[in-house]
Structure formats: C-alpha cells, structure tokens
C-alpha positions as CSV (number, residue, x, y, z in Angstrom):
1,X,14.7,227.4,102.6
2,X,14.6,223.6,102.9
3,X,16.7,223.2,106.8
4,X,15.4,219.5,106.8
5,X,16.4,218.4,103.7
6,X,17.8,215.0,104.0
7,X,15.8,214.1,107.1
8,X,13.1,210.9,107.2
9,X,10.9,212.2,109.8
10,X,8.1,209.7,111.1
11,X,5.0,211.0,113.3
12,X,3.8,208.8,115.9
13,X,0.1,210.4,116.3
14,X,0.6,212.0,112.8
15,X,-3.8,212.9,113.1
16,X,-3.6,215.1,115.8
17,X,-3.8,218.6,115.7
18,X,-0.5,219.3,116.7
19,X,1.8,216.6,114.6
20,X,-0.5,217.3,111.6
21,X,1.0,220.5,111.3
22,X,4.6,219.8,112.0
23,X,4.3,216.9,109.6
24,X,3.1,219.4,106.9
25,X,5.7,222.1,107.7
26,X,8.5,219.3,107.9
27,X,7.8,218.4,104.5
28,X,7.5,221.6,103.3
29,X,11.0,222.5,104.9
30,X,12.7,219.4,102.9
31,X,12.5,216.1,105.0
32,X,10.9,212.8,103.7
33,X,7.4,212.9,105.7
34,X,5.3,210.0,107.1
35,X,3.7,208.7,109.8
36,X,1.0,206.8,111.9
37,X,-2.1,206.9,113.9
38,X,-4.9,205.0,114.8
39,X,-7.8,206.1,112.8
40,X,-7.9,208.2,110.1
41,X,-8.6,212.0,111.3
42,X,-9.4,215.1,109.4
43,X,-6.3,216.7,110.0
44,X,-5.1,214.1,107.4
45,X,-6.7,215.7,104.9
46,X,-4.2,218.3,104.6
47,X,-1.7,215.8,104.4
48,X,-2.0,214.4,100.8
49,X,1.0,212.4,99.4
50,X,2.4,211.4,102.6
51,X,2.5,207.8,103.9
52,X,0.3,207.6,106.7
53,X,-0.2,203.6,108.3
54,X,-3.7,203.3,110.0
55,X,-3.1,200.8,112.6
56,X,-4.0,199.8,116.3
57,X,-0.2,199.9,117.3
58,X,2.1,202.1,116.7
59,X,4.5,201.5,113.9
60,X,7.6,203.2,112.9
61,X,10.2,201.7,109.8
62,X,13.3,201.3,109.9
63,X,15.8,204.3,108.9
64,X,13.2,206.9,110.1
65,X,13.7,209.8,112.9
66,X,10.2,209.1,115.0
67,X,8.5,212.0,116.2
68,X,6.3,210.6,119.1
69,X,3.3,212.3,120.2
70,X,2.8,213.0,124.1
71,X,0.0,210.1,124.1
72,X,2.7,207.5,123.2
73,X,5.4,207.9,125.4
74,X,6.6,204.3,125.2
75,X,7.6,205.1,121.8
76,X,11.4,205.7,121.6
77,X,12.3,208.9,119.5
78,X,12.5,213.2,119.9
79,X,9.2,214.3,121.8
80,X,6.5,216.3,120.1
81,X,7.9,219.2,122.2
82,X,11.6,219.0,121.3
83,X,10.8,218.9,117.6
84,X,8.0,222.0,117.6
85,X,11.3,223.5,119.6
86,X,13.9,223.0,116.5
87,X,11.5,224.4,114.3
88,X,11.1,227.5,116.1
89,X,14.9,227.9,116.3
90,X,15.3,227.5,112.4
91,X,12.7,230.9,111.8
92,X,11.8,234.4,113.1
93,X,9.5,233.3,115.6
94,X,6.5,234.5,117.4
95,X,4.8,231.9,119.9
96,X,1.4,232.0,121.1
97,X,0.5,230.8,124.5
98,X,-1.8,231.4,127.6
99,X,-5.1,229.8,129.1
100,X,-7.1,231.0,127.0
101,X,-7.7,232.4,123.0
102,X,-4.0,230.8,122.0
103,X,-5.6,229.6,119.2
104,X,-7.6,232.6,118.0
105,X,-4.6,234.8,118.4
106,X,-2.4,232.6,116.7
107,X,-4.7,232.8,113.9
108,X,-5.2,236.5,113.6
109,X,-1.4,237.1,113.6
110,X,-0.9,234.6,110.9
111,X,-3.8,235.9,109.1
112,X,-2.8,239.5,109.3
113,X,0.6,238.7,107.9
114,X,-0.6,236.5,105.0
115,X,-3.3,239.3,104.4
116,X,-0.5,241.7,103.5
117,X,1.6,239.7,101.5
118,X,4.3,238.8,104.0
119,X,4.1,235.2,103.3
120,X,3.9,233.7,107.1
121,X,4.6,230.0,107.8
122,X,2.0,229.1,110.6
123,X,1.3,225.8,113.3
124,X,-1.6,226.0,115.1
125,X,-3.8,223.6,117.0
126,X,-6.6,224.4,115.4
127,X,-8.1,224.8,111.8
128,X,-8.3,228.3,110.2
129,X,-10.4,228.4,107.4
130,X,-9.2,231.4,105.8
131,X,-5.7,230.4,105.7
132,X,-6.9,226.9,104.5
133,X,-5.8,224.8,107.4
134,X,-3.9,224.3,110.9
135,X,0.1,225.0,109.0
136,X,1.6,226.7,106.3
137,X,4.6,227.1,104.5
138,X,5.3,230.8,103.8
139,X,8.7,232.2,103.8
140,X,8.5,234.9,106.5
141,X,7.4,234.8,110.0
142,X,7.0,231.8,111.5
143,X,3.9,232.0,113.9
144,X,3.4,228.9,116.5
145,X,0.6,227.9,119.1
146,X,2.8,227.0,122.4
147,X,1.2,224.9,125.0
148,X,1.7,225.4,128.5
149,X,-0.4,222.1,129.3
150,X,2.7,219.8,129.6
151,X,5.3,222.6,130.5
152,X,6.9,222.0,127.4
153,X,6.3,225.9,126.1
154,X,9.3,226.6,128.3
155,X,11.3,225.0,125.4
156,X,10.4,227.2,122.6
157,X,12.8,230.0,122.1
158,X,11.3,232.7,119.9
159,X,11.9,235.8,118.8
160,X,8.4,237.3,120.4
161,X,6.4,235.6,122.6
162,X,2.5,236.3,123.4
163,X,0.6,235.2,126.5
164,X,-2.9,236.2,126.3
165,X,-3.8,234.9,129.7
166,X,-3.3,233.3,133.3
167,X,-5.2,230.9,135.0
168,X,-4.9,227.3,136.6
169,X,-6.7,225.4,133.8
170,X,-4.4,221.6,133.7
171,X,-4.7,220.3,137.0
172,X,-3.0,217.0,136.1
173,X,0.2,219.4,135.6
174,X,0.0,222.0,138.4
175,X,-1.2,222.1,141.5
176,X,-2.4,226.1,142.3
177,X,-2.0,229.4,139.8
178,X,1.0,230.5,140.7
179,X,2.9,227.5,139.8
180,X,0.8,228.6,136.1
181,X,2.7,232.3,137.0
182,X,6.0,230.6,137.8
183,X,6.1,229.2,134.4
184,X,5.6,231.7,132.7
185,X,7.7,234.2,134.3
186,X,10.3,231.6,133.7
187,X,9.7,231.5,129.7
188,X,9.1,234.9,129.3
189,X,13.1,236.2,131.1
190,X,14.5,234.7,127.7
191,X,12.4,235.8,125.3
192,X,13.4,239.5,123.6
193,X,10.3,240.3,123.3
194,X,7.0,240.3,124.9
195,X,3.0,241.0,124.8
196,X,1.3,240.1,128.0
197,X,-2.5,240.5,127.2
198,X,-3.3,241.4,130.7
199,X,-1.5,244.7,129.8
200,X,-3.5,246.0,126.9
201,X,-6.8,247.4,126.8
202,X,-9.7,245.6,124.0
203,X,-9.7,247.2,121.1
204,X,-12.8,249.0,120.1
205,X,-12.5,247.5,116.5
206,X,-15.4,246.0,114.6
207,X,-14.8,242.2,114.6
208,X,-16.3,239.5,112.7
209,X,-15.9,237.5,116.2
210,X,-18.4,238.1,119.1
211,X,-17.2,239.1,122.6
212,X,-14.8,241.0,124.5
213,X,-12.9,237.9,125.4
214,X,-12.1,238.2,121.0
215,X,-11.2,241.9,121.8
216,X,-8.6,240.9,124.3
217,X,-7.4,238.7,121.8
218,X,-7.4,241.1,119.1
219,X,-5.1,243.6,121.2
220,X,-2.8,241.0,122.1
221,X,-2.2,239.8,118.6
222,X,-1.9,243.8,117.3
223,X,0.8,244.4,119.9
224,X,2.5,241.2,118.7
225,X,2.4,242.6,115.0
226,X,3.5,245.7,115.9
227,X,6.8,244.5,117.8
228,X,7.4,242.1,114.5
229,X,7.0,245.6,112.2
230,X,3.4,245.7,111.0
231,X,2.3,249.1,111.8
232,X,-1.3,249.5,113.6
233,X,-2.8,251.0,110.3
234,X,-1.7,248.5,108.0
235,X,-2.7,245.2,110.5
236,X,-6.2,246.7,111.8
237,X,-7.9,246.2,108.7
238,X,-6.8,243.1,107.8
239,X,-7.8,242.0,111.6
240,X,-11.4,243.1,110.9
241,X,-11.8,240.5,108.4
242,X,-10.6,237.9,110.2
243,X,-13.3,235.2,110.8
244,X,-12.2,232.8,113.4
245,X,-10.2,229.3,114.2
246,X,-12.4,226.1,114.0
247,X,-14.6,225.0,116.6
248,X,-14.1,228.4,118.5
249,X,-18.0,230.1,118.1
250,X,-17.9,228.9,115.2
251,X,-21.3,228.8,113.2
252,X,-21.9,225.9,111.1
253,X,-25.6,226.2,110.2
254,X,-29.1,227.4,111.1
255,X,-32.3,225.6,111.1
256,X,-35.7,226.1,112.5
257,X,-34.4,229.7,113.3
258,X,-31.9,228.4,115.4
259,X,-28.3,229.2,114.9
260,X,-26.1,226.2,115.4
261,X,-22.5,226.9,117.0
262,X,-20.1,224.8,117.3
263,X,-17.4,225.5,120.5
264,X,-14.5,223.8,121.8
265,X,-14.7,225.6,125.5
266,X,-13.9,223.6,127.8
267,X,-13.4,225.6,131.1
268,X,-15.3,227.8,133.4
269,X,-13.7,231.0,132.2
270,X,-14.3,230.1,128.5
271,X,-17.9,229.2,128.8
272,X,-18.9,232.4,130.2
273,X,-16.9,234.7,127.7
C-alpha cells in the first residue's frame, strides 16, 4: 500500500522524535521524503537516503508540501498534528496516549504484534531497540503515540484508543486536571473502542521492565491487543520479552559496581514509580 505516492513531503524539524518517524513512514507509504533541522540528531540515523539540509533557518524548496514541526510555527504548511492525523485515517489504528507510560505501551503493542508475525507499522516518540527504531513500515496495524501535550490527540481518529493515565502534567496547556479529563472524555466519545488503564488491574506477569508502574502498562497494552484480536495467550508471551523504549530505565552500563540508568522522567509521578 503506497496512499502517498506522488506526494513531495518536506519536514520542518525533520530530527525530532516525532517528524523522524512520520518522515520514515511517509516514505515508506510512497511520497518523495526530505526535510530540515538545525543540527544533525540521532533520529536521523534512521533516515538514510533522504535529503536532510542542516541549517540555522528553516528552509523548505519549492514544489514541496511542508510538514512544520510545533517549534516552528511561523513556517507556513499542514501542522505536525494534522499530518500524524491523515496517517492514522489511511490504517487500522490504535493510538496511545495518557500522562504517563505512552511510550512504553506503545512499544509493547507494536512489539507484540511484530513478535507474532502480524507485520505492524509503528510511530513512536521514542526509540525501541527491539523493533530497531522509533517507526516502521509493516502492513498491518498501525500503532501511534498520541500526545495530549498540545491538545492535538483530539485529532486522531483511530480505530482503538488507549489512555494509560490522568494527571495535570503540561501546565503551559491547562490550567487544573479536569481540563486534562475534559479532553479526554472528549476524544475518547468518537473512538469505537477503548482501554482506560485506570480500569485494569497489573498483571502479575514476569517482565523484563522493573515496577508496577510497567505492570499498569503491561495491562493496558494486553487489553488493547485483545480488542485488535490477539488473544491473551498468544500476546502474554511475547510481552514478557519485551525489553523497554529508550531512555525509559533504561540501563546502559555498569562500572565500579554501579549500574548506570539512563531515564527520561520528568515529573513527580514518574520519578517515584
């Protein structure tokens, strides 16, 4: 399937984590890919053959679609958000979001589904080592890390929708928790299915990841499997083998006897799971 075809797409902020992985699904899905960003990032490195321009401003050719990154909004073109929401019309889709573990869940469900065979297409903001990177390509399911941090989650229209979480985390976006609730509840009416991870008890499964926090997460992306057709006993063993995103407790060396982790938490909640 190659919906793009034809299309010269051009990423304004093409390094992020985010517009890596669209760039490298777009190009997968048919369009002419390329893009631009300040310094050279290592989400880049996943994008080999495509014209990326490392420069201090940004720069988009003439004849090309720009895709603009939320940090350059006086670039004219679609929005980071509007694009992420035409892919997730063209596939199956099951969207991640929440406070917290959106990008651990994402990555178990993808994993899970590329585990047994059923050849996933994946964005996530975040690198998954086992599935070789932050996208993929596959011809099922297409598995997507929303983001609630702009509102712009409220756009995606998938099949199946997760949110593992609630809790005021962007204060530069809402002003008290139940604004947080609002949108949700809002997003949630139009989606056909849904897994709230409030609901669902930890499962008592033995993980490669540490903490009940990676419990919760495990239930939540189980009960998302299950409503896409993978049975319990087929997706629990895959799940135990799953070994975590990048830069969520994740080990990168010992020395001295010391274990060195490396851990993008960020906010009260996260640092004491």
């Amino acid at each position: 399937m190659r919906p793009l075809a034809g299309r010269r797409l051009w990423f304004v902020g093409i390094g992020g984590a985010g517009l890596s992985s669209y760039a490298f699904l777009a190009r997968a899905w048919g369009a002419e890919v390329g893009g631009w960003d300040r310094v050279d990032t290592p989400y880049l490195r996943g994008l080999e053959g495509i014209e990326v321009v490392l420069a201090p401003e940004p720069v988009v050719p003439v004849g090309w679609e720009a895709i603009v990154s939320s940090a350059y909004p006086a670039v004219a073109g679609t929005t980071r958000a509007d694009f992420l929401a035409e892919l997730v019309s063209l596939r199956r889709s099951i969207v991640v979001a929440g406070a917290h573990g959106k990008t651990t869940t994402t990555g178990m469900i993808a994993f899970v589904l590329a585990e047994l065979g059923l050849d996933p297409a994946w964005l996530v903001g975040g690198e998954i080592p086992q599935l070789g990177g932050n996208a993929g390509a596959g011809e099922g399911w297409l598995v997507v890390e929303g983001d609630e941090s702009d509102r712009t989650v409220e756009r995606l229209r998938p099949e199946i929708a997760v949110v593992t979480n609630v809790e005021l985390d962007h204060h530069s976006t809402f002003a008290s928790a139940s604004e947080v609730e609002e949108l949700f509840d809002r997003w949630l009416a139009d989606v056909p299915q849904v897994v709230r991870g409030w609901e669902l008890e930890a499962v008592a499964l033995e993980l490669e990841l540490p903490g009940e926090h990676n419990r919760r997460n495990a239930a939540a992306a189980l009960a998302a499997l299950e409503l896409a057709g993978v049975s319990r006993a087929d997706a629990e063993p895959m799940l135990t083998r799953f070994r975590g995103a990048g830069r969520r407790f994740e080990t990168v060396g010992e020395r001295g006897g010391v274990t060195v982790v490396d851990d993008y938490a960020h906010h009260p909640s996260e640092i004491v799971a």
